[in-house]
N, C-alpha and C positions, 0 to 999 in steps of 0.2 A: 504494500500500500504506500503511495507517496504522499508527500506530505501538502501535497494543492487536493491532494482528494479529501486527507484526513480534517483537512479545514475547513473542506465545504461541508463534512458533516458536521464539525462542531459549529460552524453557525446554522444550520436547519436545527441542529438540538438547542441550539440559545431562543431561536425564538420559536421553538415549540415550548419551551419551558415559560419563555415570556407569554404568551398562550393561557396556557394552562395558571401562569400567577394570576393573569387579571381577569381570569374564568374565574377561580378560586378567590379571588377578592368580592364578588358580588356574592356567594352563597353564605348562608347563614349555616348554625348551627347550634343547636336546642339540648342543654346538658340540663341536670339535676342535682339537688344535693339536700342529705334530709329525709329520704321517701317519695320527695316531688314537693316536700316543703318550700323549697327554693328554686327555681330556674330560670336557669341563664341564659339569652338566646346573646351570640355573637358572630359576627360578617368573619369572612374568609382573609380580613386582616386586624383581625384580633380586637375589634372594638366593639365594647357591649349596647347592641341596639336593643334590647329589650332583658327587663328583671321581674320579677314575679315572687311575691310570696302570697303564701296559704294565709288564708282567713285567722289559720288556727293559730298560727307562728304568729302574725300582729297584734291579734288581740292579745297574746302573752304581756308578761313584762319584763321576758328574759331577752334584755338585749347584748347580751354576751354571747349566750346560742343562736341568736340572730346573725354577730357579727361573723360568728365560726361556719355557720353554715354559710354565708353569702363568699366568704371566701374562699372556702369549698368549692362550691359552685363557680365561681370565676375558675380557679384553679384548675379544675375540672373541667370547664372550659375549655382552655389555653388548650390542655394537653390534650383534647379533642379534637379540636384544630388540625395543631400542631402534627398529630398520626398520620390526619388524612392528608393533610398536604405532602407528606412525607413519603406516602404511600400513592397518589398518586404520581408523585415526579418518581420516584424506583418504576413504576408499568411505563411510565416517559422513558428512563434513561438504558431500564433492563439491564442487559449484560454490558450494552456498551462501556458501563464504566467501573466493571468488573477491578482492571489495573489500577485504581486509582481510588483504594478503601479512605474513606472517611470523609471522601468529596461531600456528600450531601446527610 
């Protein structure tokens, strides 16, 4: 393989991945934390557009289990995100970047 080849692939994969970021910037994504006490809806770049708690959890007056669970929930969040972009760009990159452990 020469090296005018191996670049025209690395840029079809640059913006197939450009692609797929700003596909994955408009989707949401719907976590819990609690039993469904808390849920956190957040876009595909990590910013919370919507929060939700249960009737049951406000009308408390435990705002310490409030604060634990919402961070939870964000938390929980992130790291849902975080998989599926993850796991999408690997079915993107596949074996192509087999040589090149901890790229992404």
């Amino acid at each position: 393989m020469n090296i005018q080849s191996l670049m025209q692939q690395a840029q079809k994969m640059q913006k197939r991945m450009a692609a797929l970021e700003a596909e994955f910037k408009t989707e949401t994504f719907t976590t819990e934390a609690g039993g469904g006490a808390v849920k956190v809806t957040m876009s595909g770049d990590m910013k919370i557009t919507n929060l939700e708690f249960s009737k049951e959890l406000i009308s408390g007056e435990d705002s310490e289990m409030l604060t634990d669970l919402f961070i939870a929930a964000v938390n929980q969040s992130i790291e849902t995100v975080r998989k599926e972009k993850e796991s999408r760009l690997s079915k993107l990159v596949g074996n192509k970047i087999n040589g090149f452990p901890g790229l992404f």
